[in-house]
C-alpha positions in Angstrom: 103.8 71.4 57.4 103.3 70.2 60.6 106.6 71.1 62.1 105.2 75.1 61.1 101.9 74.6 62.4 103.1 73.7 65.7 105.9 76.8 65.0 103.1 79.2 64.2 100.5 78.2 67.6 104.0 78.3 70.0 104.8 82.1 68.2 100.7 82.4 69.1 100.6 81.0 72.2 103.4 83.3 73.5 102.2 86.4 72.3 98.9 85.8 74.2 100.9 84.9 77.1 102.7 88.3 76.8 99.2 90.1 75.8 98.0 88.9 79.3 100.6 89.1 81.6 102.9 91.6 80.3 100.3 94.9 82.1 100.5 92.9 86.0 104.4 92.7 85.1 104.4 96.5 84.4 102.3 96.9 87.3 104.2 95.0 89.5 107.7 97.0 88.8 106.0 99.9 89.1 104.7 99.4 92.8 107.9 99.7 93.2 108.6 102.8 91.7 110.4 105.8 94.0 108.4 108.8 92.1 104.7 109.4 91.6 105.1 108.6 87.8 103.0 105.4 86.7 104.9 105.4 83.4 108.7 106.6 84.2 110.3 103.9 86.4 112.9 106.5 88.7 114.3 103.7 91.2 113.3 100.7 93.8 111.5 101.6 96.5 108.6 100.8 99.0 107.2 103.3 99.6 103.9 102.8 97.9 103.7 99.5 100.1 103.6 101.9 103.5 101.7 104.5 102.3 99.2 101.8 101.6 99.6 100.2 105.0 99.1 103.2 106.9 96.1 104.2 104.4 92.9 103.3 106.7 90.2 103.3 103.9 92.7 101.2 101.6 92.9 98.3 103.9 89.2 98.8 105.0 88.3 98.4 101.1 90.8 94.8 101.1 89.1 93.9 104.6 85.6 94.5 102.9 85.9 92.9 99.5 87.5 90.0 101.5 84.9 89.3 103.5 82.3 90.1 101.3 83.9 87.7 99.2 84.3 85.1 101.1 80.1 85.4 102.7 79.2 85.3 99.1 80.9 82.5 97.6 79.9 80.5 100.8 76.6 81.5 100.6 75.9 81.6 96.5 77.5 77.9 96.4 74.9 76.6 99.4 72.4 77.7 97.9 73.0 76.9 94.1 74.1 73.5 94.9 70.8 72.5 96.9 68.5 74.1 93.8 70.7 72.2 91.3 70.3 69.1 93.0 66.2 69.7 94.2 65.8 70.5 90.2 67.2 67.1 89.4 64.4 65.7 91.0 61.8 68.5 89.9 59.7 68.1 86.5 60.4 68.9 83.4 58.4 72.2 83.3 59.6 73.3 86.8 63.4 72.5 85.5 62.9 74.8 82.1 61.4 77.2 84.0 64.3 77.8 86.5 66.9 77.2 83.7 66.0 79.9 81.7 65.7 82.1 84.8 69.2 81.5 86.1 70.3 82.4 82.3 68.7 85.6 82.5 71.1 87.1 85.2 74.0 85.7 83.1 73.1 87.5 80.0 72.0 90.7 81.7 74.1 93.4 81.8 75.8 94.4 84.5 74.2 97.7 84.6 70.8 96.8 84.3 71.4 94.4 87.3 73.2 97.7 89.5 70.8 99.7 88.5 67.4 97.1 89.1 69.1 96.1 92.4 69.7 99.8 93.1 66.1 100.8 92.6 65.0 97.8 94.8 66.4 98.4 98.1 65.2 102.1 97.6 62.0 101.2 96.8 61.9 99.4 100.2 64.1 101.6 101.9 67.3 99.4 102.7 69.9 101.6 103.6 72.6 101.3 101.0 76.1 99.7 103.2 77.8 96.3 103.6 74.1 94.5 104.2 73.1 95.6 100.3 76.7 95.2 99.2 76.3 91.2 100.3 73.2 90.6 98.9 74.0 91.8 95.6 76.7 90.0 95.4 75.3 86.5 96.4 72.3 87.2 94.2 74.5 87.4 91.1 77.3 84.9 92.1 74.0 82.3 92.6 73.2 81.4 89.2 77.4 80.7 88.5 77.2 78.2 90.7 73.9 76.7 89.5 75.3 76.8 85.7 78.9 74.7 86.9 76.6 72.2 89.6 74.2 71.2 87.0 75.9 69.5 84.5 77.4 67.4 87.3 73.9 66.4 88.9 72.8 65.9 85.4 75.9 63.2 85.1 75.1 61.3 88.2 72.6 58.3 87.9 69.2 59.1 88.7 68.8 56.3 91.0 71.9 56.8 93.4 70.5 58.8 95.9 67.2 56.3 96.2 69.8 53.4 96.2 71.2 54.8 98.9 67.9 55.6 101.2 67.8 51.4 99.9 70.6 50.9 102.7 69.5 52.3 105.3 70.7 56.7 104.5 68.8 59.3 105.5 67.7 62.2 102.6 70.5 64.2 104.5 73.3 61.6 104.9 72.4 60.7 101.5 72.7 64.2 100.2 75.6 65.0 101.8 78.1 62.0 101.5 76.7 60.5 98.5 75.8 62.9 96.0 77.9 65.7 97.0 81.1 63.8 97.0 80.2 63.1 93.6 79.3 66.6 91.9 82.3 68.3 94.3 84.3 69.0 91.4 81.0 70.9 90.0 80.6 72.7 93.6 84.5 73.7 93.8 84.2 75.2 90.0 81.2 77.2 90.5 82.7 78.3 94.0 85.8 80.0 92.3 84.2 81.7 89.3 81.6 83.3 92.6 84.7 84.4 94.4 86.3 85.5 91.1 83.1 87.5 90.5 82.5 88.9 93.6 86.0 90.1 93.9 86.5 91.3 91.2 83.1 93.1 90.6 82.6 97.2 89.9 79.9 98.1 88.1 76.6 96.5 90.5 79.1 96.9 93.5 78.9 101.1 93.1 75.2 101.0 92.8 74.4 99.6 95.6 76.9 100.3 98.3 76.6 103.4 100.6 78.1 104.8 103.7 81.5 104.9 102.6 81.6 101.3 102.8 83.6 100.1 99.6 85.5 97.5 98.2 88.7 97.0 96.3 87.6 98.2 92.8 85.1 101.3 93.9 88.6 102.1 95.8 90.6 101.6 93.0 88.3 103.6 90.6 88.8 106.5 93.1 92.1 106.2 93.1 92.5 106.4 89.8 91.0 109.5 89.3 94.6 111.2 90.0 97.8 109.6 90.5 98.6 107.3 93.0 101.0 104.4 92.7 99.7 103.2 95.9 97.1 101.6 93.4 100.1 99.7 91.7 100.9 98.2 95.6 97.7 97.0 96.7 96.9 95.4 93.5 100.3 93.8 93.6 99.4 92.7 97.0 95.8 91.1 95.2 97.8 89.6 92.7 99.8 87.6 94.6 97.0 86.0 97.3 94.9 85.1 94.2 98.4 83.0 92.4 98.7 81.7 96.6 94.8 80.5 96.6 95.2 79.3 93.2 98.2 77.1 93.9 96.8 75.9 97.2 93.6 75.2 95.3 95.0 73.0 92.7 98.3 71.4 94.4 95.8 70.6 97.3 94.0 67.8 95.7 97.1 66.2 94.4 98.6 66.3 97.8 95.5 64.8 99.7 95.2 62.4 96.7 98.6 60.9 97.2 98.4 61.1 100.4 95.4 59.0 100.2 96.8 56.2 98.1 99.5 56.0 100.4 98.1 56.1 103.4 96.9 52.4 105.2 93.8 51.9 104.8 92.8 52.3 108.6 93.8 55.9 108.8 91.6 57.0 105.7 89.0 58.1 107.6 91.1 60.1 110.0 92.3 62.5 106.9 89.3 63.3 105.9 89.3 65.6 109.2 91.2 68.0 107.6 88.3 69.9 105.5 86.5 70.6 109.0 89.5 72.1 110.3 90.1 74.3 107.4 86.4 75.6 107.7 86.7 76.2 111.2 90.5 77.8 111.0 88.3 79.8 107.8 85.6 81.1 110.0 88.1 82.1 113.1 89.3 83.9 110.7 87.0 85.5 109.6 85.6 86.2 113.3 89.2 87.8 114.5 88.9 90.3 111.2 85.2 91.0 112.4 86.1 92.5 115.4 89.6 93.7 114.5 87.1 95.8 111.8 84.8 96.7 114.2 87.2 98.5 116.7 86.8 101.8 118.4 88.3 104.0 121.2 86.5 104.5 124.1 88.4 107.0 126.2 88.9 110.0 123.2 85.8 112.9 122.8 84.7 111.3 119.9 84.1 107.7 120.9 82.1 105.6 118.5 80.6 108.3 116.2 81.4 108.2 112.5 81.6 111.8 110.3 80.3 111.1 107.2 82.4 113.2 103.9 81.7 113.6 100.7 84.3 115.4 98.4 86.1 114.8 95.3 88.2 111.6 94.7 91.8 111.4 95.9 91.7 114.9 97.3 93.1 114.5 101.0 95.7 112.9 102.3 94.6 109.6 103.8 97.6 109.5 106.7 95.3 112.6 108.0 92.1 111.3 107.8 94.3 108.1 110.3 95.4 110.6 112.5 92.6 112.4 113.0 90.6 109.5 113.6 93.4 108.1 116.1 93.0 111.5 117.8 89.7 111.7 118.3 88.4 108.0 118.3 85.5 108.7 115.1 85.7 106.7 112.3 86.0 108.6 109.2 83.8 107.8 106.2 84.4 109.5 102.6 82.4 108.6 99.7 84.1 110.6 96.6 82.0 112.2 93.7 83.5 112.7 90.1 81.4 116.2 89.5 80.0 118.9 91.5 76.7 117.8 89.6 76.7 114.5 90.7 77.5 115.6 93.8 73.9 118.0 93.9 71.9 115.1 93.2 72.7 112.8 96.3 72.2 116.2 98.4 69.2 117.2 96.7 67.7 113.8 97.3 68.8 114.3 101.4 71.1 111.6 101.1 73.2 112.2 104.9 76.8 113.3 104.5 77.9 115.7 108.0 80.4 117.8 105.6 80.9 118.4 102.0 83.4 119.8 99.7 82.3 121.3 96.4 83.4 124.4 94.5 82.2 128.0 94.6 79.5 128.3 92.2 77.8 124.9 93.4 78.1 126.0 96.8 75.9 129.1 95.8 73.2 126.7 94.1 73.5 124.7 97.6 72.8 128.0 99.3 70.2 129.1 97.1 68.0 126.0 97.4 68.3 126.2 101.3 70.3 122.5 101.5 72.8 124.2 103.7 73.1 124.9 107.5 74.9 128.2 108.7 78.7 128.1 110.2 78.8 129.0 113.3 81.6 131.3 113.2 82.0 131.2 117.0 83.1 127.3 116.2 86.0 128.1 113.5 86.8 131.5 114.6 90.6 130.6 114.5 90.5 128.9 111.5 88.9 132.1 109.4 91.5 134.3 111.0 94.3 132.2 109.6 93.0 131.9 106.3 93.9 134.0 103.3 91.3 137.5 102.6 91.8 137.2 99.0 89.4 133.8 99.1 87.1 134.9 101.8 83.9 137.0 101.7 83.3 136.3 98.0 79.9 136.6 96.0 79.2 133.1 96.0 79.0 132.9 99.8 79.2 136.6 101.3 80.4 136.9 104.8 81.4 133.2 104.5 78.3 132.4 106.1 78.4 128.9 105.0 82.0 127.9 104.2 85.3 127.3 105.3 87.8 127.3 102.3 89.6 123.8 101.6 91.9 124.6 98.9 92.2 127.4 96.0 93.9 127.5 93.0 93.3 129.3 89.0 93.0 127.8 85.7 96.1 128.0 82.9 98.3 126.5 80.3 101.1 124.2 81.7 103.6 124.2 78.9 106.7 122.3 77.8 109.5 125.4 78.1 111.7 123.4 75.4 108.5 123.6 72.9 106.7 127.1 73.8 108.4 130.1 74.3 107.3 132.6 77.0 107.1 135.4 74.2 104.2 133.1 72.5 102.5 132.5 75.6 102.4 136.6 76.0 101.3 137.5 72.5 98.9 134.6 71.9 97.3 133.8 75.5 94.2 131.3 75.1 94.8 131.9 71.7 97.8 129.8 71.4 95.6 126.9 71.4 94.6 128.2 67.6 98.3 128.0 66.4 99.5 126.1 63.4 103.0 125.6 65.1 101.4 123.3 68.1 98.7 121.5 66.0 98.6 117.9 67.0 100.6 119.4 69.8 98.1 119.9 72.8 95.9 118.9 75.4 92.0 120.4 76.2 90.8 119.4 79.6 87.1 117.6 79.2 85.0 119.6 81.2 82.6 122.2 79.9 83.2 125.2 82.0 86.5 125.2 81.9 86.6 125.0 78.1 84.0 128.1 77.7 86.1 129.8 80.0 89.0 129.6 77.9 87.2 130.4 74.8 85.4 133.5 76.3 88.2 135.1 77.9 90.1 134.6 74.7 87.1 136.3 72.7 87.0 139.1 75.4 84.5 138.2 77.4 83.3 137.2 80.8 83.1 133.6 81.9 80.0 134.4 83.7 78.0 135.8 80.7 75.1 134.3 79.6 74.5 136.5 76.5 73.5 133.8 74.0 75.6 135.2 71.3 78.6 135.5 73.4 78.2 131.7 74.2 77.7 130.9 70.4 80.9 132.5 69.5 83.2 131.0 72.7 81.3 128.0 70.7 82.6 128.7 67.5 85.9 129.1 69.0 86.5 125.7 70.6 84.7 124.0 67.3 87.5 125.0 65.6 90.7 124.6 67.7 89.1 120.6 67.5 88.8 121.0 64.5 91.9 122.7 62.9 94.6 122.0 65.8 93.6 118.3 66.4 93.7 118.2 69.9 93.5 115.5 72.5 90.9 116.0 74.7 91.7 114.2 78.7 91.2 114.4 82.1 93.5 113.9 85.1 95.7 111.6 83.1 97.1 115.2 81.7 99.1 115.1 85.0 101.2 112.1 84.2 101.4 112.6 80.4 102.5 116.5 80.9 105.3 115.6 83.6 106.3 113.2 81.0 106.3 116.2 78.1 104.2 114.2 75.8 102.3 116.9 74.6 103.6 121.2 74.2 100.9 122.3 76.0 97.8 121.8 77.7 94.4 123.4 79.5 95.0 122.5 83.1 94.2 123.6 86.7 97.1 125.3 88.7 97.5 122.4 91.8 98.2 119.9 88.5 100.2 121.9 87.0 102.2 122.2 90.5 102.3 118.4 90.6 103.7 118.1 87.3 106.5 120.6 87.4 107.7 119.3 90.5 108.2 115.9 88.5 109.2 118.0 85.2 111.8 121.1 85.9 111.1 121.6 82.2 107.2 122.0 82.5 105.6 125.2 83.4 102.5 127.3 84.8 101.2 130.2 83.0 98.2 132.1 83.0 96.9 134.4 80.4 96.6 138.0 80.7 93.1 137.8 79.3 91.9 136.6 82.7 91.1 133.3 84.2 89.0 131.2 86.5 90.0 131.6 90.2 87.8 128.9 92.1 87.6 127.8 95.7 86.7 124.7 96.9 84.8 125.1 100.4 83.9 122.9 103.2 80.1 123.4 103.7 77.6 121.9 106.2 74.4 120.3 104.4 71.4 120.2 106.5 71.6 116.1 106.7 74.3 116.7 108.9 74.5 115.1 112.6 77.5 115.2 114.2 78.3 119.2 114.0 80.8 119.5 116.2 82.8 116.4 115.0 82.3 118.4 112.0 83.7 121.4 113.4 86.7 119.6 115.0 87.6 118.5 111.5 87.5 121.8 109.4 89.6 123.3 112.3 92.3 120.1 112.2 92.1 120.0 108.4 93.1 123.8 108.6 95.7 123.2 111.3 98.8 124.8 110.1 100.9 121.3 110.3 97.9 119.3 109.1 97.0 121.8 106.4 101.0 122.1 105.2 101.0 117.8 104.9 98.0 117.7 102.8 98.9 120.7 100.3 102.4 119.2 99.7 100.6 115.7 98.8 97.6 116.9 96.6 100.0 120.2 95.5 96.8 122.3 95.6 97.2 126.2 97.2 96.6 125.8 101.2 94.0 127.9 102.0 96.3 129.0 104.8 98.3 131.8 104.6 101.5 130.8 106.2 101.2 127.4 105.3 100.8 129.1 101.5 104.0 131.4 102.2 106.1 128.2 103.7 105.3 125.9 100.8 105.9 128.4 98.2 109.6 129.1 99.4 110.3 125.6 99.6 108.8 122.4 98.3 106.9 124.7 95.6 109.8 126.8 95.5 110.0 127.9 92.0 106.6 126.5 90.6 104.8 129.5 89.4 101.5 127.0 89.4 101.7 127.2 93.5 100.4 130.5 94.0 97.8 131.8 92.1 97.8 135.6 91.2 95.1 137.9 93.4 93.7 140.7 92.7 94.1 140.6 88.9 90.8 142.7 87.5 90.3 140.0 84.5 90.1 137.0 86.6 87.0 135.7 87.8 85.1 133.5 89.9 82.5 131.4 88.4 78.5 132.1 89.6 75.6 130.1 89.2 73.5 130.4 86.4 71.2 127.6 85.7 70.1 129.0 82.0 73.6 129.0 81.0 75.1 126.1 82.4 72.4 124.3 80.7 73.5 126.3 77.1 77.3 125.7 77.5 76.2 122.2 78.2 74.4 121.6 75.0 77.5 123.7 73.3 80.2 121.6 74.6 78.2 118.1 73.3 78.6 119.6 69.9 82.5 120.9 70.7 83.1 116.8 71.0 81.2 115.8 68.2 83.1 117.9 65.8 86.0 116.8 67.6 84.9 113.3 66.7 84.2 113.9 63.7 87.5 116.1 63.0 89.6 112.8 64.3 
């Protein structure tokens, strides 16, 4: 019996073992990867390890939660050690009292702690940055440190320290080599579970930062958002200096421990120099990295100024945002938003971004609500002439006024060519998504207009209506494709899973769909005949901006034929650019129907603003994912 019991916990022990470290082993090989896949291993190669190098706001977010790291745990574990060691000589009331007040952090959630702190340096106007960032983080790393000290102090006799005041210590000298010395394993403990927390932190960390100053997992989470193996080499990177400070951490001791025993007994107190040194090797350190962050370029025209973006997430390429700033010696800051909505809300509260990139029909509500300064057209005059007349001059933004055109693209099906014939596609359109044959079979993008869009164009309709009954039946429509044809309802991890040909079919925008068939020969674009969304996303000016000529400099580089060829070939979205469109479409696109959206096609359209209905279709779609739910 015992021979199985011990079988059954090794089998049990294992499988945990594997449970844990089996994902960073996957992650690992794959930073190594030579494609863009995060699940189809296609060969060795670094790649991933120098586009992260040369990625500026990559190794700013490592330099940032590093230091912030670091200030925190050395500051959380000061000050948590002194209170645990002042409450061992406090009352009993005053002790209770503090207890249960350090527990209250701990069992708080970590969103009612963002979102507390968030609301507290508003309240007294803190600008949001690296200042808030660090005292967050040593606010909730404090009471860790309190919790592991504590049950040390509690250990130690009561009389030790007045023993030693007995013989002649100071409080200080006391304090510091008496009862220290003896709750350091306590200190050390509560000092790596800080670190470990403030490292590793998210949810508070997003809250309260601002001004593009990030660390490793707000970075992360935007890189996420589409895919990027260069996530796979940084955190490889992480990986290995945490095993390296864990291994120095706990072979140290035993080193300095021997060492000790071994030593004669006149030299012990010359080894006990070595924890000085490392503090002030540790705080060098951390000096050189100050100024090495704080760098700038005196001789180019934009010298110490900072241009402040707000766009979606991973939707540039970051080796231009390096060069642009090594051109013109700014600093470049972009904070990413998930939604055009939650894009509104920072602008409409005059949060200070100097450019912004949102779609067409937000760009008319930005308009509309006067948040928006004019182009001067005299400033990008080259830049409009290059660009393609199909995109310009549109109802959202008539005589482009207020916007420069970033990238284009439509809305359509990428398909598996080996699963769905051409002739379906052409009979069915949007309608496919209601056959038997592909049931189980499909993906539906999660986002609301899109959805309705597909649905009313199937039913005949315009995406732009906002006749109630029209929107009841595109309604009606999507309840039951969730309903009968089980689908699986996703967002930008459709890019990987479709290159991969998981699925027959799937609702997806046409610089995704580029991305994928590139990786997939056997994937295609196609986009009904019913009609389809055409959007724009535009670079607009909001009225917070300060620096409008840096501003000016960087929609004319970012529209730069080379520079506007090297970021359309990384995100695969339509250039903007007309030759850069013709040049890509004839060779790294070449073939890849999904490149170049149709033009002038009567049906397709180009989504308005219409507060009343968005606010319908956004009621609607709640209830297309609860039947969904329901249906699954």
């Amino acid at each position: 019996m015992k021979k199985e019991k011990r079988y059954f916990g090794t089998v049990l022990m294992t499988l945990i073992l594997i449970f844990f470290y089996l994902p960073i082993l996957f992650m690992i090989v794959f930073s190594f990867n030579s494609s863009k896949s995060l699940t189809h291993f296609t060969g060795f190669s670094l790649r991933w390890y120098q586009a992260m190098i040369k990625n500026h706001s990559m190794m700013n977010s490592l330099y940032v939660t590093v230091i912030i790291a670091f200030l925190a745990t050395a500051i959380s574990t000061i000050v948590g050690t002194v209170t645990a060691i002042g409450l061992s000589q406090s009352g009993r009331r005053i002790r209770r009292f503090i207890s249960i007040m350090d527990d209250f952090p701990l069992m708080n959630p970590d969103i009612v702690t963002a979102i507390g702190l968030m609301l507290l340096f508003i309240t007294f106007n803190v600008p949001k940055g690296f200042v808030t960032l660090l005292l967050a983080h040593i606010a909730f790393c404090i009471p860790y440190v309190i919790l592991s000290v504590m049950p040390r102090v509690r250990a130690l006799d009561p009389n030790l320290a007045d023993a030693a005041m007995d013989l002649g210590a100071t409080p200080s000298y006391a304090i510091t080599r008496v009862i220290v010395p003896e709750i350091m394993p306590g200190i050390i403990a509560g000092a790596l579970i800080a670190f470990t927390m403030s490292f590793d932190d998210f949810i508070i960390s997003y809250f309260v930062t601002g001004r593009g100053v990030k660390n490793l997992s707000i970075m992360v989470y935007t890189m996420s958002k589409r895919v990027n193996p260069s996530v796979n080499a940084i955190s490889t990177v992480v990986v290995i200096l945490i095993t390296i400070i864990l291994t120095i951490v706990n072979i140290a001791p035993m080193m300095a421990k021997k060492a000790r025993e071994n030593a004669p007994e006149g030299e012990m107190k010359q080894r006990k120099v070595w924890p000085k040194v490392t503090i002030a090797v540790a705080a060098c350190a951390l000096l050189i990295a100050s100024v090495y962050g704080l760098r700038s370029n005196g001789n180019q025209p934009y010298s110490g100024q900072t241009l402040h973006i707000y766009m979606p997430g991973e939707y540039i390429d970051e080796d231009l945002v390096s060069n642009f700033e090594d051109e013109t010696g700014a600093s470049v800051v972009i904070d990413n938003f998930d939604s055009n909505e939650q894009m509104y809300i920072k602008v409409a509260n005059k949060e200070a971004y100097d450019i912004l990139i949102p779609s067409d029909y937000m760009i008319q509500r930005l308009i509309g609500e006067h948040l928006l300064k004019k182009i001067d057209q005299k400033q990008v005059s080259k830049n409009l002439a290059s660009l393609n007349k199909d995109i310009l001059n549109i109802a959202y933004d008539p005589g482009n006024k207020y916007s420069v055109p970033y990238f284009w693209g439509s809305v359509g099906i990428s398909y598996d060519k080996r699963k769905v014939s051409k002739a379906d596609l052409d009979r069915y359109g949007w309608s496919i998504f209601l056959q038997k044959k592909y049931k189980g079979d499909i993906y539906m993008y999660d986002s609301e207009r899109d959805s309705f869009m597909m649905a009313l164009k199937a039913l005949g309709y315009s995406m732009n209506t906002s006749n109630t009954k029209q929107l009841k039946a595109a309604y009606n429509w999507l309840a039951k494709v969730v309903k009968t044809m089980k689908p699986e309802i996703v967002t930008d991890e459709i890019i990987d899973n479709m290159a991969q040909a998981r699925k027959a079919l799937g609702l997806v925008y046409s610089g995704d769909a580029a991305s994928v068939t590139t990786q997939n020969k056997n994937v295609r674009f196609y986009m009904p005949k019913e009609g389809t969304n055409i959007w724009v996303d535009a670079m607009v000016l909001p009225k917070t901006c300060s620096h409008e000529k840096l501003a000016y400099a960087f929609m004319n580089y970012i529209n730069s034929y080379k520079v506007a060829k090297a970021n359309s070939q990384y995100i695969g979205y339509t250039s903007p650019v007309v030759k850069v469109e013709q040049t890509l479409a004839k060779t790294t696109f070449k073939g890849v129907e999904a490149y170049t959206p149709r033009s002038s096609y009567a049906k397709d359209e180009v989504f308005g603003y219409n507060d009343k209905s968005r606010k319908v279709i956004a009621d609607l779609w709640s209830r297309v994912k609860v039947v969904a739910s329901n249906a699954n």
